[in-house]
C-alpha positions, -999 to 999 in steps of 0.1 A, spaced: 8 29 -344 -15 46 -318 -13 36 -280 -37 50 -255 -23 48 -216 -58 49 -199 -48 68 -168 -18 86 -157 -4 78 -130 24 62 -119 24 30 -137 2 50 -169 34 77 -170 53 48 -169 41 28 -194 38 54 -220 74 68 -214 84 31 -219 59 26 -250 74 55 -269 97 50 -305 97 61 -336 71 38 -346 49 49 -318 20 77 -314 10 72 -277 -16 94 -259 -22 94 -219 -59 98 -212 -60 112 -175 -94 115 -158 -83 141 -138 -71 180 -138 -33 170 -142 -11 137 -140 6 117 -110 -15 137 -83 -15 103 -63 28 103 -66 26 136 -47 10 117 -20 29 90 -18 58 83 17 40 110 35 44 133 5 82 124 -1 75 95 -26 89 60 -13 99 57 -45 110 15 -41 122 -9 -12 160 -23 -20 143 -58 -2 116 -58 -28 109 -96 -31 78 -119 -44 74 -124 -5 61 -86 -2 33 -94 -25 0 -108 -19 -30 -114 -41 -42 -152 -56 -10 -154 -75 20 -134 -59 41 -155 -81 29 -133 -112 54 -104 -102 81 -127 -112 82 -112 -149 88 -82 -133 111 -92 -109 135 -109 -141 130 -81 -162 129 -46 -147 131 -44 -110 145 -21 -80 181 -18 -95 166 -12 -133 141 11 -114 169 30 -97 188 36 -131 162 49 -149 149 75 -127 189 85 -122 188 89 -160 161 113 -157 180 131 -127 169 118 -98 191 114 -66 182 91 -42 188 76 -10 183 45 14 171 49 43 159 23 74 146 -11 62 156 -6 24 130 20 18 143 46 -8 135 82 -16 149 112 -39 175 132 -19 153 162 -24 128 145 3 101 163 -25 74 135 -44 71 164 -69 109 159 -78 93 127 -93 67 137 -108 82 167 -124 111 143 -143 81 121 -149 64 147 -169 98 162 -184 105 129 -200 70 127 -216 68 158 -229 104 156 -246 95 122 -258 65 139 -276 40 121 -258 5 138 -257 -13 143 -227 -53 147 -223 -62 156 -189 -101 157 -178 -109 131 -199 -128 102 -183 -129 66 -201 -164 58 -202 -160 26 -222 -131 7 -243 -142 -15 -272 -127 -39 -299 -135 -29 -335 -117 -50 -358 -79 -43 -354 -89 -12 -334 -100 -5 -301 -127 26 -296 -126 47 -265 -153 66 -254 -156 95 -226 -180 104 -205 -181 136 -222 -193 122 -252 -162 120 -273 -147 95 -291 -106 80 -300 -90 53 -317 -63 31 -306 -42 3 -323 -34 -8 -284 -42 -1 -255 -29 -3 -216 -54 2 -186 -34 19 -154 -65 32 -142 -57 21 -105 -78 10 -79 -105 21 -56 -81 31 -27 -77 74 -23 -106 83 -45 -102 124 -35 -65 115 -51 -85 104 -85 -87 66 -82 -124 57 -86 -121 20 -101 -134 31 -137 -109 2 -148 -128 -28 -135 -163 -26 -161 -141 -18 -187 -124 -56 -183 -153 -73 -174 -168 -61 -207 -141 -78 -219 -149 -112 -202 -120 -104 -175 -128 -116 -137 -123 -90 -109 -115 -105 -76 -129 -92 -43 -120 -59 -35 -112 -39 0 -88 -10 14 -55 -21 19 -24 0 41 -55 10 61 -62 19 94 -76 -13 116 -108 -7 135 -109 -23 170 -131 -26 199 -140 18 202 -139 12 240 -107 -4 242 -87 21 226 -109 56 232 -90 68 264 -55 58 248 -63 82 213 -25 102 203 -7 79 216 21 64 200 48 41 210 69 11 194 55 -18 195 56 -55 176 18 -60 159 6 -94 154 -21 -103 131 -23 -143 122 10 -155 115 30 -122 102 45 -98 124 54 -62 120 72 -40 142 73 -3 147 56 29 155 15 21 165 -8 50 170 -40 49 190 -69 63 178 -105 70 190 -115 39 160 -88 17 166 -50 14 153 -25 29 126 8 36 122 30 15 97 31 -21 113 -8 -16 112 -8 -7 73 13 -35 68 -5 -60 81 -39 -48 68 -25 -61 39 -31 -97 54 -56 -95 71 -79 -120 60 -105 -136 81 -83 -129 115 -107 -121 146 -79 -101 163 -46 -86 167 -20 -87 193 2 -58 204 34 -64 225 41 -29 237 76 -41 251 93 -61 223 129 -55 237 122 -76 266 111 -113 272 76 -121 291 103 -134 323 121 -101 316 89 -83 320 77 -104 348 107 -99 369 105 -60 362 67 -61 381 80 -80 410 106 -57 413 83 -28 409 59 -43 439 88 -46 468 107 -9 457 73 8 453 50 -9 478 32 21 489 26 35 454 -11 35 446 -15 15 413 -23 43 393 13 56 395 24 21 395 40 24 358 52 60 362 86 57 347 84 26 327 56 29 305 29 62 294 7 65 323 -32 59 301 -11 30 287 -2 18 323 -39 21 337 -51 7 307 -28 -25 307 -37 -25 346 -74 -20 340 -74 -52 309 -53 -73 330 -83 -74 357 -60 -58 387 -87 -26 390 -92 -6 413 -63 15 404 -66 28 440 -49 2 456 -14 -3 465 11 -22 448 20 -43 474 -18 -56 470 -11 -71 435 -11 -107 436 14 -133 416 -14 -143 392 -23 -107 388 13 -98 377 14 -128 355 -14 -117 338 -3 -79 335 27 -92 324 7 -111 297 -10 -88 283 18 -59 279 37 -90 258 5 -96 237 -25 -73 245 -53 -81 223 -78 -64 200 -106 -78 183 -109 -61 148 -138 -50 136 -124 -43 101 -107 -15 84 -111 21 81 -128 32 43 -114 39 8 -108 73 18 -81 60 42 -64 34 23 -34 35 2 -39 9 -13 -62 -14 -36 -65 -56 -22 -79 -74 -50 -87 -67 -87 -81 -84 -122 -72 -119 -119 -36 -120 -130 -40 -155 -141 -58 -137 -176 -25 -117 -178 11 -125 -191 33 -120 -164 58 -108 -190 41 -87 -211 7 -74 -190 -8 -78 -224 -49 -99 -219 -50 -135 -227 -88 -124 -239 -79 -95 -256 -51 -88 -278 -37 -57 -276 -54 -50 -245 -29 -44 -214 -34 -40 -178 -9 -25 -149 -2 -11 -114 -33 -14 -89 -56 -27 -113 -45 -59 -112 -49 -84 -83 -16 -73 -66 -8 -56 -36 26 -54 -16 33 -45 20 41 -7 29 73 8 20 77 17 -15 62 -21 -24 33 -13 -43 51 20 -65 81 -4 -71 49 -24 -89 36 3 -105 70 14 -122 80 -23 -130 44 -34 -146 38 0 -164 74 -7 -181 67 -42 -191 34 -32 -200 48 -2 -221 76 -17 -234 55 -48 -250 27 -26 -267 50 -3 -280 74 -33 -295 69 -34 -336 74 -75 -328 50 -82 -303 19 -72 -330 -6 -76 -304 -34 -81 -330 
């Protein structure tokens, strides 16, 4: 039986290391020069490999509930195992987040590609999927480059739009909706946020811990300041959710209470009275950020003494270092993001199997589909659980497909 993994990365080298038996011929078709270039990018190049606090809570898309398969069948612990199998040492490190010891993404990739070429897997690298077709009991695949192959099954992990220079360029969604499949909205998720340029321009390097708050969810950690806007991994997170929000909030003090940080101004006005407010934060917070919290709180001009500040004007500095705003005005491009939001609607999936409800012997997995997780080692964790279930179904002599 032939299977053709359409795209090879994480969930594709997945999927065809988990579709391979003695009863299987399977073939990776990879658009570009060589395999898993996207892996190498992946936790800053030191491949978050999975989060130990991987939940159905740290996915998003119309039907988050469709990652429960996955999470019965082959999650973090089963993920763990199987890349110790192939050699892999890993580590936890803060908030569950999990990387090989080595702190290398190629340590990955390289027992990634060890596994398929012991298995006997083929691999056909510059070879773009120009279309996929049913003919009888056999699917066609043809390239852009004019050639031809059969399959008895096949498994889209083509990915998403998001890191196109990395090789992601969306080729998977025509080929489902040529086979009656509905593609949600798409946009760049784990993204930079664009803001208001003026009200971050002056403030650009700048990093500091903060608590981000965009609608209802919460992140906290390292923000950075650009000339655009925001980033930093609370801000990738939430770009995740970002929905129709207007805004976000930034408390750049989240150890302390808004009385806590109230009291600290008063204090500040009787011990430095004669301080000019333009030194008025020098030792509590980065001077830009001080002048720029003094300059949005309305207590300008910064030449005047801090004995001049007025209760309402400290309430209101007060204010706006617990939650400073920032109106969005959307995200930074595909370029930028990490990840895909959107994509095939899951609800045309089994959740067990990946395998269409259109198209039998058709399977979908990793970014491709209409789920997306939070930053952290989320969205791989995804890819290695959806390319196995995917895998492990198309290559099963059972599950016919036909």
């Amino acid at each position: 039986m032939d299977i053709a993994v359409i795209g090879g990365g994480a969930s594709g080298l997945m999927a065809a290391i988990a579709a391979k038996n003695r009863d299987t011929r399977v073939t990776i078709y990879e658009r570009g020069a060589r395999v898993g270039r996207k892996i190498l990018a992946t936790g800053n190049g030191r491949c978050n490999m999975t989060n130990m606090l991987a939940n159905e809570g740290n996915y998003y898309g119309r039907e988050p509930s469709f990652v429960r398969g996955a999470i019965r069948r082959f999650w973090v612990r089963e993920t763990l195992d199987f890349f110790s199998e192939l050699g892999i040492l890993w580590k936890e490190e803060r908030d569950g987040k999990v990387y090989p010891y080595s702190d290398t993404a190629s340590s990955v990739l390289d027992v990634l590609r060890r596994r398929v070429d012991a298995l006997g897997i083929i691999t056909q690298c510059s070879s773009d999927v120009k279309a996929v077709r049913k003919k009888g009991h056999k699917f066609l695949i043809t390239f852009y480059s004019g050639k031809t192959a059969e399959a008895d099954r096949v498994i889209l992990a083509t990915g998403g739009r998001a890191a196109p220079s990395l090789g992601s360029a969306g080729g998977g969604y025509p080929i489902l909706e040529a086979f009656g499949h509905k593609i949600t909205e798409l946009a760049p998720s784990l993204v930079q946020i664009k803001t208001d340029a003026d009200a971050v321009r002056a403030l650009k390097g700048i990093k500091l811990n903060g608590r981000l708050t965009i609608g209802d969810r919460s992140e906290t950690g390292e923000v950075l300041f650009t000339d655009y806007g925001l980033s930093g991994p609370p801000v990738f997170s939430l770009s995740a959710v970002l929905g129709r929000n207007k805004y976000a909030e930034l408390d750049i003090m989240p150890e302390y209470s808004y009385e806590d940080v109230l009291m600290m101004l008063e204090a500040r006005c009787a011990y430095l009275s004669d301080a000019e407010l333009a030194e008025y934060f020098t030792g509590m917070l980065n001077k830009r950020i001080g002048q720029a919290v003094l300059k949005t709180a309305g207590a300008a001009p910064l030449s005047r003494t801090a004995s001049e500040l007025t209760g309402r004007e400290l309430k209101k500095i007060a204010s706006v270092i617990k939650a400073w705003r920032f109106n969005i005005r959307g995200t930074m491009s595909w370029n930028n993001a990490q990840v895909t939001k959107g994509g095939a609607e899951t609800a045309q999936f089994d959740p067990v199997t990946m395998q269409s409800k259109l198209v039998r012997g058709l399977y979908v997995c990793g970014e491709l589909l209409d789920i997306d997780g939070d930053c952290g080692g989320y969205n791989l964790q995804w890819a290695w659980s959806s390319g196995y279930l995917a895998g492990t179904a198309a290559g099963s002599v059972k599950h016919e497909g036909r």
